[in-house]
Residue frames as qw, qx, qy, qz and C-alpha x, y, z in Angstrom:
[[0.771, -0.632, -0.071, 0.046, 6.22, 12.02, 13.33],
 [0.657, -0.001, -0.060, 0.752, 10.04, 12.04, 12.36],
 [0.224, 0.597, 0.222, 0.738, 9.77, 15.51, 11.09],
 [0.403, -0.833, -0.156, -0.345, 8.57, 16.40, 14.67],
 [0.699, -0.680, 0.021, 0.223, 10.76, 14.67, 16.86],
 [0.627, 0.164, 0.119, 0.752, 14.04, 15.87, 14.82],
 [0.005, 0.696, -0.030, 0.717, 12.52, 19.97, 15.33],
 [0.715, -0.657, -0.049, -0.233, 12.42, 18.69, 18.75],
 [0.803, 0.106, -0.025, 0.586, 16.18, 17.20, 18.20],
 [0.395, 0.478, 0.128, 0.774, 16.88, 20.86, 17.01],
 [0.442, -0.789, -0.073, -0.420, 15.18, 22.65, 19.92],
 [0.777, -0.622, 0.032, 0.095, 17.16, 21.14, 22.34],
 [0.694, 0.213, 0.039, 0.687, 20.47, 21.31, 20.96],
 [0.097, 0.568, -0.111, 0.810, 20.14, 25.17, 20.67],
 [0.592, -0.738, -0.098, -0.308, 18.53, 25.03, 24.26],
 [0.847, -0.382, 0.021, 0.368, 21.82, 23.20, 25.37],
 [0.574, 0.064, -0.014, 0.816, 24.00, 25.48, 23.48],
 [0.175, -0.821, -0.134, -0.527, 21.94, 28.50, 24.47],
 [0.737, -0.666, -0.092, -0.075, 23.00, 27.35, 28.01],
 [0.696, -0.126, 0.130, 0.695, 26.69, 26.84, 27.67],
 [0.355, 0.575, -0.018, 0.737, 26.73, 29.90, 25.85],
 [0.342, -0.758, 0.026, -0.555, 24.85, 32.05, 28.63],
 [0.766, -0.367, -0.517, 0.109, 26.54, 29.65, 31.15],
 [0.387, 0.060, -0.375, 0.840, 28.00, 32.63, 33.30],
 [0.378, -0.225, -0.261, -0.859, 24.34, 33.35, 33.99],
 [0.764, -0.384, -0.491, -0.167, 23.40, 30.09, 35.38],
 [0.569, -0.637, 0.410, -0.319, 23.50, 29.74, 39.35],
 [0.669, 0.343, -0.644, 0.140, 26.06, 27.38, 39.81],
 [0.163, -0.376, 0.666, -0.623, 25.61, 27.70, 43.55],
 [0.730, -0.016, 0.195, -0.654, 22.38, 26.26, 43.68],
 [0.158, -0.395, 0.903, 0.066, 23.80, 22.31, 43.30],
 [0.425, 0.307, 0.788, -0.323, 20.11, 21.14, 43.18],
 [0.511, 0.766, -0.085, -0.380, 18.88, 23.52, 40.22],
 [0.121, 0.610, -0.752, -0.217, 22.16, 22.68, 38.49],
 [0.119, -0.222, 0.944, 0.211, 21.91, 18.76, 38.39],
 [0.540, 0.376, 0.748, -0.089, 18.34, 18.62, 37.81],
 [0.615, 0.673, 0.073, -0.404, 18.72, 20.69, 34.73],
 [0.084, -0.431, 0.887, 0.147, 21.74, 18.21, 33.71],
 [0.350, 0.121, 0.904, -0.215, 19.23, 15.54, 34.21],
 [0.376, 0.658, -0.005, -0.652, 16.76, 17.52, 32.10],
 [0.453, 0.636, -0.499, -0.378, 18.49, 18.06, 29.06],
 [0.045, -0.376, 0.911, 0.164, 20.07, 14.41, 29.10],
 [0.475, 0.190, 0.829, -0.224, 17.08, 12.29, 29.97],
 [0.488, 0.750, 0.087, -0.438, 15.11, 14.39, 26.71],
 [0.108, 0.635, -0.685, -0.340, 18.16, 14.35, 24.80],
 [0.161, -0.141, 0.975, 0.062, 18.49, 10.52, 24.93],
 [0.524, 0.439, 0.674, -0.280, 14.43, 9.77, 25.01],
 [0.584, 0.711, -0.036, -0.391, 14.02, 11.82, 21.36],
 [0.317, 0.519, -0.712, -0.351, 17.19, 10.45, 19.84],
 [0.277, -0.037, 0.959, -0.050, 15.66, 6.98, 20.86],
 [0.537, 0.459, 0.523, -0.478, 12.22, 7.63, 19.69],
 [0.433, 0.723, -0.333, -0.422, 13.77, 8.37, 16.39],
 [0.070, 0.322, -0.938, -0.105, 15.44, 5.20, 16.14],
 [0.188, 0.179, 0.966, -0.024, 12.84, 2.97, 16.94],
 [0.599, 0.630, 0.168, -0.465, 9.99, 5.13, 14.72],
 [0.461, 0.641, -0.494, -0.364, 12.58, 4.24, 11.97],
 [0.039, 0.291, -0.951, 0.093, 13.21, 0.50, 13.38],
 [0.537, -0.264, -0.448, -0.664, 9.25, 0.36, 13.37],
 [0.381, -0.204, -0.863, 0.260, 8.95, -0.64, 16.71],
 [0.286, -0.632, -0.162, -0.702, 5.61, 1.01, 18.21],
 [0.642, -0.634, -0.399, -0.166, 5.86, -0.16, 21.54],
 [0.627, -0.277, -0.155, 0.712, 9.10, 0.63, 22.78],
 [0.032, 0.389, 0.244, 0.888, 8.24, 4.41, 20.67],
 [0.470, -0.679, -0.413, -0.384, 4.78, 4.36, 22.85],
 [0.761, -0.293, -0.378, 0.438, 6.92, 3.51, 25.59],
 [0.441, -0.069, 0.053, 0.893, 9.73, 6.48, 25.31],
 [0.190, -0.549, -0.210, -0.787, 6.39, 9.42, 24.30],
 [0.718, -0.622, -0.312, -0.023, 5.39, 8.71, 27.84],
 [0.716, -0.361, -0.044, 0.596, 8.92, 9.32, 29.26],
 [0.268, 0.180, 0.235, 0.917, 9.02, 12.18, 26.97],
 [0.269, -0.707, -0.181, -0.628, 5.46, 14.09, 27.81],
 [0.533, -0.779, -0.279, 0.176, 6.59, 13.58, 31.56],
 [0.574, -0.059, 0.159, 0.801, 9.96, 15.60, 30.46],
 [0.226, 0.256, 0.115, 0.933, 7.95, 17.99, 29.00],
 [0.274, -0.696, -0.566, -0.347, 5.82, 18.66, 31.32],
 [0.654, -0.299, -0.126, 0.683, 8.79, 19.36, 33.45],
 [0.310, 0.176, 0.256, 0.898, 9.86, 21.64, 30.55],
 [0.097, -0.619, -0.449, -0.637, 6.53, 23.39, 30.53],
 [0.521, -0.809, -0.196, 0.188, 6.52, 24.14, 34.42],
 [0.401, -0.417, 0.159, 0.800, 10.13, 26.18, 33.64],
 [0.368, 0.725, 0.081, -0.577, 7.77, 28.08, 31.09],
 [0.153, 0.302, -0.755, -0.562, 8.49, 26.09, 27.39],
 [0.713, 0.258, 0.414, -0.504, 5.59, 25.30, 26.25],
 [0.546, 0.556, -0.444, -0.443, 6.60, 24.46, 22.92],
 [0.025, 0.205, -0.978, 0.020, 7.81, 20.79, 23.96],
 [0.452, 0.159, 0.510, -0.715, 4.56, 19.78, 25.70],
 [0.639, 0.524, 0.185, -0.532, 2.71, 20.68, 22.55],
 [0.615, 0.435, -0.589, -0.292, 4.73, 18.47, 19.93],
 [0.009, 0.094, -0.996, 0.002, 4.61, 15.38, 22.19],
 [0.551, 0.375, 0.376, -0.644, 0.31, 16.31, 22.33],
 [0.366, 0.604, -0.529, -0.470, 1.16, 16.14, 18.54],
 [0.255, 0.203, -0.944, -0.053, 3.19, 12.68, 18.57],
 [0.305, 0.114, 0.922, -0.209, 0.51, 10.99, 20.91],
 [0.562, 0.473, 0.207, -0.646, -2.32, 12.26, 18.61],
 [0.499, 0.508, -0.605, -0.356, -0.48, 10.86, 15.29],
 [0.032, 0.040, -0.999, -0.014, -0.19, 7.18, 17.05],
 [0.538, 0.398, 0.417, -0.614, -4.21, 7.50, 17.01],
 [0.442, 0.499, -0.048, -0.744, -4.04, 7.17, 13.45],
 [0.946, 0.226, 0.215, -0.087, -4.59, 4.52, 11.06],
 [0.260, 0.956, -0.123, 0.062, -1.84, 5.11, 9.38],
 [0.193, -0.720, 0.602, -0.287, 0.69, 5.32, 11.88],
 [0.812, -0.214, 0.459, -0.289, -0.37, 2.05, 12.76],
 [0.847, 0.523, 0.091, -0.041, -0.20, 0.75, 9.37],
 [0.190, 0.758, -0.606, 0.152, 3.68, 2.34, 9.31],
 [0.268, -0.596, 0.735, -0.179, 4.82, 0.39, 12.33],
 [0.772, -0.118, 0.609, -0.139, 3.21, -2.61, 11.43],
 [0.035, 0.397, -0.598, -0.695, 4.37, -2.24, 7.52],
 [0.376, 0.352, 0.844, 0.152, 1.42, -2.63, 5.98],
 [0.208, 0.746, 0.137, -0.618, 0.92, 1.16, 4.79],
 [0.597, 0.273, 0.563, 0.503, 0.41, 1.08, 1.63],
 [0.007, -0.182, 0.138, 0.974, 0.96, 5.02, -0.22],
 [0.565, 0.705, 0.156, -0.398, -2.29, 6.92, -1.75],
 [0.678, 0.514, 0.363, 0.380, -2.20, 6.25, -5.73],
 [0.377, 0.902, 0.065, 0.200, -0.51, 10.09, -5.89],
 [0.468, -0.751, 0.450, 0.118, 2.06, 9.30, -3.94],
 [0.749, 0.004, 0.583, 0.314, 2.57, 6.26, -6.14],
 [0.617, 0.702, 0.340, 0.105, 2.52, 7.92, -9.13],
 [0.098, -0.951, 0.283, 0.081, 4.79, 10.45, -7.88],
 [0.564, -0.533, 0.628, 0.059, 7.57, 7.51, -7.84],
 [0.564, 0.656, -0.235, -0.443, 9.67, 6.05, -10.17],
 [0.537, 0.090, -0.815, 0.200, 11.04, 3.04, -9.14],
 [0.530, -0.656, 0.135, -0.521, 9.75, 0.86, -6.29],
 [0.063, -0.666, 0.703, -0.242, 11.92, 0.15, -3.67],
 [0.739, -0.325, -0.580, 0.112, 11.85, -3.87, -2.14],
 [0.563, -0.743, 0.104, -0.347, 11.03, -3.56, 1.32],
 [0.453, 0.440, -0.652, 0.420, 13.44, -4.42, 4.20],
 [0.370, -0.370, 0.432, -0.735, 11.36, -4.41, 7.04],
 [0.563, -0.058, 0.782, -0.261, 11.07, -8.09, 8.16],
 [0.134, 0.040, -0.813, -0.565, 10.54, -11.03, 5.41],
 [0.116, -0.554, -0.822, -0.060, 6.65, -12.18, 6.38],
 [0.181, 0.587, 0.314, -0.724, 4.79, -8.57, 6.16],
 [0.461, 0.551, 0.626, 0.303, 2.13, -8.30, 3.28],
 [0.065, 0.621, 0.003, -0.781, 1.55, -5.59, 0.68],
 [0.667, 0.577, 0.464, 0.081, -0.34, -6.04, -2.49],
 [0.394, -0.155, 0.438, 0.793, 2.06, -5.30, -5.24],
 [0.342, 0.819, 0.389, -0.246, 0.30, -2.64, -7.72],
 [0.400, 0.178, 0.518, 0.735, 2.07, -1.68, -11.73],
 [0.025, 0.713, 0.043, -0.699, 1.35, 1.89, -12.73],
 [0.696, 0.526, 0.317, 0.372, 1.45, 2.50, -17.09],
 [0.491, -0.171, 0.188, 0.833, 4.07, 3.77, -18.40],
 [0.109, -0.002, -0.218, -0.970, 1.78, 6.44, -20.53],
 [0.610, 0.382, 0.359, -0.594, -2.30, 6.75, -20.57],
 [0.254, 0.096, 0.780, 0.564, -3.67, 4.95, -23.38],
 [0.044, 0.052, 0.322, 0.944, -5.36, 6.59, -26.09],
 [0.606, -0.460, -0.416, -0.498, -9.18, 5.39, -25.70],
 [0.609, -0.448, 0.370, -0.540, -10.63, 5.00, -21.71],
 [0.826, 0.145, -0.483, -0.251, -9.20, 1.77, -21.18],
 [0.634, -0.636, 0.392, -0.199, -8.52, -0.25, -18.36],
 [0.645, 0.429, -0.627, 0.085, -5.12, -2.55, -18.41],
 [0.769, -0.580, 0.167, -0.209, -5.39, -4.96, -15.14],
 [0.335, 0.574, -0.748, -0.004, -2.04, -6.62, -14.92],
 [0.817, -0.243, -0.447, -0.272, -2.31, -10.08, -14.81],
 [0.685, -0.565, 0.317, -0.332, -2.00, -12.03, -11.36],
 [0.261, 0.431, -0.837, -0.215, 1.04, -14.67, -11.72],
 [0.854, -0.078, -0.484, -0.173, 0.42, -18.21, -10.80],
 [0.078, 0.497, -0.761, 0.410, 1.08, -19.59, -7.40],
 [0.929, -0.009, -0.367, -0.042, 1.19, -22.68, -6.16],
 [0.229, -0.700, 0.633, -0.241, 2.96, -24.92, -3.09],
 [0.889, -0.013, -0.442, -0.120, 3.97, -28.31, -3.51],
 [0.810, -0.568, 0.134, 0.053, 5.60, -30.16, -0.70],
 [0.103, 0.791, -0.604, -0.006, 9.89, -30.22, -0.82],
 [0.956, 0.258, -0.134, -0.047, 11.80, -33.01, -1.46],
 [0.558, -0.760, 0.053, 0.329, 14.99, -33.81, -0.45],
 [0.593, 0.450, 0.445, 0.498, 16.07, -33.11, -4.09],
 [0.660, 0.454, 0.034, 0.598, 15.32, -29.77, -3.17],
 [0.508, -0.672, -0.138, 0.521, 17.79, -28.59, -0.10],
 [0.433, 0.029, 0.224, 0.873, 19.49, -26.21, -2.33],
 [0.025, -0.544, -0.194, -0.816, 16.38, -24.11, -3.22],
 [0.690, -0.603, -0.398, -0.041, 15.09, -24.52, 0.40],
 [0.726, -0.339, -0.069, 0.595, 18.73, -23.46, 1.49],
 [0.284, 0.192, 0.350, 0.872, 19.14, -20.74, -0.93],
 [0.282, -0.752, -0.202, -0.560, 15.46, -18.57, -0.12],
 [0.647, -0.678, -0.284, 0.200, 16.13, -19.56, 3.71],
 [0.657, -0.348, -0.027, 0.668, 19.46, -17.85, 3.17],
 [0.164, 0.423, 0.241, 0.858, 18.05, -14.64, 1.43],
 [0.422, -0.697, -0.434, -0.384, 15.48, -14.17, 3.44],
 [0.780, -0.549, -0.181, 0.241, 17.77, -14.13, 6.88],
 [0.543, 0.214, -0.152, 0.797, 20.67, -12.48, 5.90],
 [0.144, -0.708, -0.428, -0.542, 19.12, -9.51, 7.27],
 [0.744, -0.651, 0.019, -0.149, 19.56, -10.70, 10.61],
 [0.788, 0.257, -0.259, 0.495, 23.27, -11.21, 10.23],
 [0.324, 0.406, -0.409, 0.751, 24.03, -8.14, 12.22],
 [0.675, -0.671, -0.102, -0.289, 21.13, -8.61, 15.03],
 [0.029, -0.523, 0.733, -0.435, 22.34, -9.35, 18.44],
 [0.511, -0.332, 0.701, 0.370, 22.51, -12.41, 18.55],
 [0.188, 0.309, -0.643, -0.675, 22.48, -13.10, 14.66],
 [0.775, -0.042, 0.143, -0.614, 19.94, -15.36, 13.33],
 [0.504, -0.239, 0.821, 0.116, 20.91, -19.40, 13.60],
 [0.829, 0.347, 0.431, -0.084, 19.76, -19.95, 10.63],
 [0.056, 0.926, -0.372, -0.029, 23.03, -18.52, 9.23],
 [0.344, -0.581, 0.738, -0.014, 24.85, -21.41, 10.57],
 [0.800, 0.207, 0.561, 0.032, 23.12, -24.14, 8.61],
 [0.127, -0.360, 0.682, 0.624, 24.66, -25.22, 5.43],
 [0.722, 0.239, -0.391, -0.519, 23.29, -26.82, 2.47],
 [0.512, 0.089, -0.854, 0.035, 24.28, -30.45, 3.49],
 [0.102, 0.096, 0.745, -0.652, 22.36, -30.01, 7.17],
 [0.469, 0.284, 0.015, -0.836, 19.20, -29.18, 5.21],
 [0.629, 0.157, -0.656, -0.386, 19.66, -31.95, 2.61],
 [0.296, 0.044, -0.953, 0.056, 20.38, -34.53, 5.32],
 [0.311, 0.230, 0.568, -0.727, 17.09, -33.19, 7.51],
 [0.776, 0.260, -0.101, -0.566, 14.71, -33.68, 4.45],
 [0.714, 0.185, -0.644, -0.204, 16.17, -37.17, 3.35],
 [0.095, 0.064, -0.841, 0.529, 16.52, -38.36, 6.88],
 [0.404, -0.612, -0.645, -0.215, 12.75, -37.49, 7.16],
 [0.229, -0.403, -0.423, 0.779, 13.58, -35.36, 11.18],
 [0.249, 0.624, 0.286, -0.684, 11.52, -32.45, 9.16],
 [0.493, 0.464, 0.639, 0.363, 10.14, -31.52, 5.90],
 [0.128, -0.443, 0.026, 0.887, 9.54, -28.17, 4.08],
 [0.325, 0.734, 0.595, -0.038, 6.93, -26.27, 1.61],
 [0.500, -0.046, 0.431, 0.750, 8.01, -24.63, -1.42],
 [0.400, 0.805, 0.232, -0.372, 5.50, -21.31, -2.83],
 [0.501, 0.102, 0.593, 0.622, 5.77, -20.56, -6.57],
 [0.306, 0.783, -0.025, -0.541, 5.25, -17.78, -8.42],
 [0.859, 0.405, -0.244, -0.195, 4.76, -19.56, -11.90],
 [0.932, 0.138, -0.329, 0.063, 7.71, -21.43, -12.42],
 [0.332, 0.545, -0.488, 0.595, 9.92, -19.51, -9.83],
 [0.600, -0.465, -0.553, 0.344, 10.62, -20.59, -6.11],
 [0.083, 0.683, 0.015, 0.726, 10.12, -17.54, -3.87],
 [0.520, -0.467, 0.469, -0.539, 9.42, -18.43, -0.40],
 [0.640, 0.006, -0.765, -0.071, 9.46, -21.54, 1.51],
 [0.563, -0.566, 0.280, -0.533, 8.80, -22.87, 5.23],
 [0.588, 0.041, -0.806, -0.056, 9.71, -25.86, 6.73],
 [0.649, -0.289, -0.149, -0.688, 8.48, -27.77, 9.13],
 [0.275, 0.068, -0.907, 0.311, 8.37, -31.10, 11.76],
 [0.605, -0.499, -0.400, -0.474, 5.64, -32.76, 13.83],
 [0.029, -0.414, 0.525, -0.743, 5.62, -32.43, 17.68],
 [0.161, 0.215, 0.841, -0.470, 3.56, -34.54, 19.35],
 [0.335, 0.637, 0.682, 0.128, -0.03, -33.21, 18.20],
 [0.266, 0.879, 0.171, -0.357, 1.42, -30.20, 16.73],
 [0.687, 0.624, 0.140, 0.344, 2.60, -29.25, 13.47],
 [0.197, -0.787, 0.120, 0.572, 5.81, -26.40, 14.38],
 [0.660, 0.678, 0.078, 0.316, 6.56, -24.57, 11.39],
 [0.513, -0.719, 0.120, 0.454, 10.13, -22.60, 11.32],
 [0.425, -0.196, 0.486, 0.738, 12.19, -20.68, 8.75],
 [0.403, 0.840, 0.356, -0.074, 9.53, -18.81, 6.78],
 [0.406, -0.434, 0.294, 0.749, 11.31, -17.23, 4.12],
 [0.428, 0.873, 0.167, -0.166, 10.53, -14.84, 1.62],
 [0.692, 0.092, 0.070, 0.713, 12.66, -13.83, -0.97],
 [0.147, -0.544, -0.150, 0.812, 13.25, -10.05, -0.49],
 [0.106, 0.036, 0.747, 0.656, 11.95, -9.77, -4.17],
 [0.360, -0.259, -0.612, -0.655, 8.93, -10.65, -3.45],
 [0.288, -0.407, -0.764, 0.409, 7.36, -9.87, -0.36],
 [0.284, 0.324, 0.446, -0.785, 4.45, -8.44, 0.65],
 [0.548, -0.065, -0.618, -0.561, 2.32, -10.20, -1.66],
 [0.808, -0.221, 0.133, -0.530, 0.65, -12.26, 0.96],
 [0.651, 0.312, -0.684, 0.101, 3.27, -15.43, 0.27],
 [0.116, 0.265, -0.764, 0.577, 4.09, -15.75, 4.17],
 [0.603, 0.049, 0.408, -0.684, 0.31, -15.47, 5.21],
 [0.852, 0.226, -0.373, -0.291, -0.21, -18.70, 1.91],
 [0.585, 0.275, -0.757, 0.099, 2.40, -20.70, 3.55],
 [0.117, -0.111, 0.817, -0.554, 1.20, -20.73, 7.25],
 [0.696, 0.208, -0.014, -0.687, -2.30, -21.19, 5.78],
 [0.909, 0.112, -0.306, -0.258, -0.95, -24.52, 4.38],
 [0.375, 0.112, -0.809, 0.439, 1.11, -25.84, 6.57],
 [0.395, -0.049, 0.530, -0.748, -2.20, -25.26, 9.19],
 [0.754, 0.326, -0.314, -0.476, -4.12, -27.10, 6.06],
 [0.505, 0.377, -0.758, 0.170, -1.31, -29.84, 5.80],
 [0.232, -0.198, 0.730, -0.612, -1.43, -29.91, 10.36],
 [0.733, 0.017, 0.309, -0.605, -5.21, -30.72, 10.09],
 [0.740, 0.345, -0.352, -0.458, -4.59, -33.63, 7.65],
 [0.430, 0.365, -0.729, 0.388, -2.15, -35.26, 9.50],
 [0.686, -0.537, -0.490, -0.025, -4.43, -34.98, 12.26],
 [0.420, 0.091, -0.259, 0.865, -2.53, -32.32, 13.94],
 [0.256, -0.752, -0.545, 0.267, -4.56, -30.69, 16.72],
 [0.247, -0.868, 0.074, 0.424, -2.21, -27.15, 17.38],
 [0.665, 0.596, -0.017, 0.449, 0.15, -25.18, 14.74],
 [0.624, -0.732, 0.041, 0.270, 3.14, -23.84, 16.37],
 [0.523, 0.603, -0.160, 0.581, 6.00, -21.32, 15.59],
 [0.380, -0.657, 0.024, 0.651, 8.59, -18.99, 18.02],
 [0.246, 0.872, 0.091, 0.412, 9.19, -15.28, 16.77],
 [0.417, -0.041, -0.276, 0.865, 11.66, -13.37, 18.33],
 [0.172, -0.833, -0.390, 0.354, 10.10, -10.96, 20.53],
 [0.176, -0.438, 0.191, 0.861, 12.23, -7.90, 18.46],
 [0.020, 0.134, -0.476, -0.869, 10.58, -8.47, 15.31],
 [0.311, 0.300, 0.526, -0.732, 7.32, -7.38, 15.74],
 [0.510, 0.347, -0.415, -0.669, 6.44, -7.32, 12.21],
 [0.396, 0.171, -0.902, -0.017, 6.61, -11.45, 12.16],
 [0.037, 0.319, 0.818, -0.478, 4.54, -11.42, 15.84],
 [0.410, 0.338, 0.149, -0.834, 1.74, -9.25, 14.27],
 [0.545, 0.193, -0.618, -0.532, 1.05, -11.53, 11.58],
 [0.343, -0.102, -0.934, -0.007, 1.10, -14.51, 13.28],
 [0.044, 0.245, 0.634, -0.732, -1.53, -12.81, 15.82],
 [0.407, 0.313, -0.206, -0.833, -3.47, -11.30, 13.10],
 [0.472, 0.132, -0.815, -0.311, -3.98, -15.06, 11.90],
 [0.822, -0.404, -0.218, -0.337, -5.42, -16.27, 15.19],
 [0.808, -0.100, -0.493, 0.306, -2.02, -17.37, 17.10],
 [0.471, -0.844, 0.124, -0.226, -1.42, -16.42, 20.88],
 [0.146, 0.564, -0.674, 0.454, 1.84, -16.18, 22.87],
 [0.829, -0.396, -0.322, -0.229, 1.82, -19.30, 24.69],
 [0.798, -0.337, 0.024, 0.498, 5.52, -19.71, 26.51],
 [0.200, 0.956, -0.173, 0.128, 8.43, -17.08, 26.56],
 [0.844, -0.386, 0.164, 0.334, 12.32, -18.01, 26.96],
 [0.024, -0.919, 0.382, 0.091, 15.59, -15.97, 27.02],
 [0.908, -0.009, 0.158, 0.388, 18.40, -18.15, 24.72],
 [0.246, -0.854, 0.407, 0.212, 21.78, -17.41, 25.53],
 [0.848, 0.422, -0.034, 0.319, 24.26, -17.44, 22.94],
 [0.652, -0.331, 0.014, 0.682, 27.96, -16.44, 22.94],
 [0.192, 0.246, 0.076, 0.947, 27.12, -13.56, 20.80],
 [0.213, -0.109, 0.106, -0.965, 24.68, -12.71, 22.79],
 [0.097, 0.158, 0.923, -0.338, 21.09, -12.99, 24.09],
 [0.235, -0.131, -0.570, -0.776, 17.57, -13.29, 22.56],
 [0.469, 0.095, 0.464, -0.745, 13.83, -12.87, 23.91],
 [0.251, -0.157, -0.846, -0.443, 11.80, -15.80, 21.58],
 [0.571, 0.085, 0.387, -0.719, 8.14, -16.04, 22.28],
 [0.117, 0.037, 0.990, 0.074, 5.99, -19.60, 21.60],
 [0.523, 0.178, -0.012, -0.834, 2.99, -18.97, 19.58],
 [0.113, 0.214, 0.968, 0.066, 0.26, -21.82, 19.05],
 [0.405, 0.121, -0.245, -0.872, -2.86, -22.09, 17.19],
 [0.435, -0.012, 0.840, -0.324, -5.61, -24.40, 17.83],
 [0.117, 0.124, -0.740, -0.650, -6.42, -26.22, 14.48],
 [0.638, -0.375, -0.527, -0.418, -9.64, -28.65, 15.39],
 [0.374, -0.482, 0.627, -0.485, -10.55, -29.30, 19.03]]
């Protein structure tokens, strides 16, 4: 899909500098002709260099959004005889059909084995901390007889947090987020310290759940009861180790944990930007119950109130 809308980048450019060059050619009398092919070129211009950004920011609805604004552009284009636009946004809507595609924006695509093989280091993902992806180890050479070498599965385990430990609870919450340091507005969980953490677990106001990968802390969630629901907040992965399925184990027990407690509803907020975080939690069974626009001084942020309905 890049690879299209960037020869589509590159078409227009030379179409705009085909015009400036030949521009003692164009009616300039004609005031109407003249500003709607201004309008043209700009509205295209802008819609492809967006579509590229947000195919590479994995956002598929605002992309679905902008191919729509783009095949009515080129359908424009194709009544002034250029067919060639037309037929590469036919293209782009045909590729969001595919599994695939899907699988891209919602980062869960996981390469064919000959792609993997093809690679030689694999990268850690960056695309939101709670999207899965089964982790898969390649040998370094074939071994001599037909043998299979499964690599083993570590150990993992979640025990409940203490207030003993805010530091490793503070420390994954603060890999896992940095990420969001340059959003708009940044992410508040930035602003907490260690000592706001420690004094929330030993004060008892919330609590928090610790995943292990044998003897190493990797993710964590914490947590507070609400009337008769459990809200969970801060999921954090470390960037290490995500997509293993860690984010989808820790809302699993902290829904586990809700029901013991006699907790009716599990409850989280997702910004509404990072889609990757709202697909999971939807994929799990939780619906968009409340929406609300919080205004910070750097700035302002769509959140969305998801709930799950543990026992009736």
């Amino acid at each position: 899909m890049l690879m299209i809308l960037y020869f589509q980048l590159v078409m227009l450019i030379l179409g705009i500098g085909s015009t400036v060059v030949n521009w003692d050619q164009v009616d300039t009398s004609n005031q109407n002709a003249l500003s709607f092919m201004i309008q043209y070129y700009g509205i295209t211009l802008l819609t492809v260099i967006g579509m590229i950004f947000m195919v590479n920011r994995k956002r598929m609805i605002v992309t679905l959004l902008l191919t729509m604004l783009l095949l009515l552009s080129s359908v424009l284009s194709f009544l002034l005889g250029n067919p060639t636009q037309i037929l590469l946004t036919f293209v782009i809507i045909v590729l969001f059909l595919l599994r695939s595609t899907r699988q891209y924006f919602r980062g869960t695509y996981v390469a064919p084995p000959s792609a993997r093989n093809r690679t030689t280091a694999a990268a850690a993902p960056t695309d939101g901390e709670e999207v899965e992806k089964a982790a898969l180890a390649e040998p370094d050479e074939a071994p001599a007889e037909p043998l299979v070498k499964l690599k083993k599965e570590p150990e993992v385990h979640v025990r409940e947090a203490t207030p003993e430990d805010a530091d490793t609870v503070y420390s994954l919450m603060r890999m896992a987020f940095e990420e969001y340091r340059t959003a708009i507005p940044p992410s508040s969980a930035l602003d907490e310290t260690e000592e706001s953490v420690l004094e929330a677990l030993r004060s008892g106001s919330e609590s928090a759940a610790i995943l292990y990968e044998e003897d190493t802390a990797v993710a964590m969630v914490r947590y507070k009861y609400d009337g008769d629901a459990i809200y969970f907040f801060r999921l954090s992965v470390a960037p290490h180790r995500r997509r293993r399925g860690y984010a989808r184990q820790l809302v699993k027990w902290i829904e586990t944990h809700g029901i013991a407690k006699g907790k009716k509803i599990s409850r989280c907020k997702v910004r509404q930007s990072v889609q990757n975080n709202l697909v999971l939690y939807q994929n799990m069974g939780y619906e968009v119950v409340d929406q609300e626009l919080v205004v910070r001084p750097a700035g302002t942020v769509k959140a969305f109130t998801l709930e799950k309905k543990l026992w009736e």
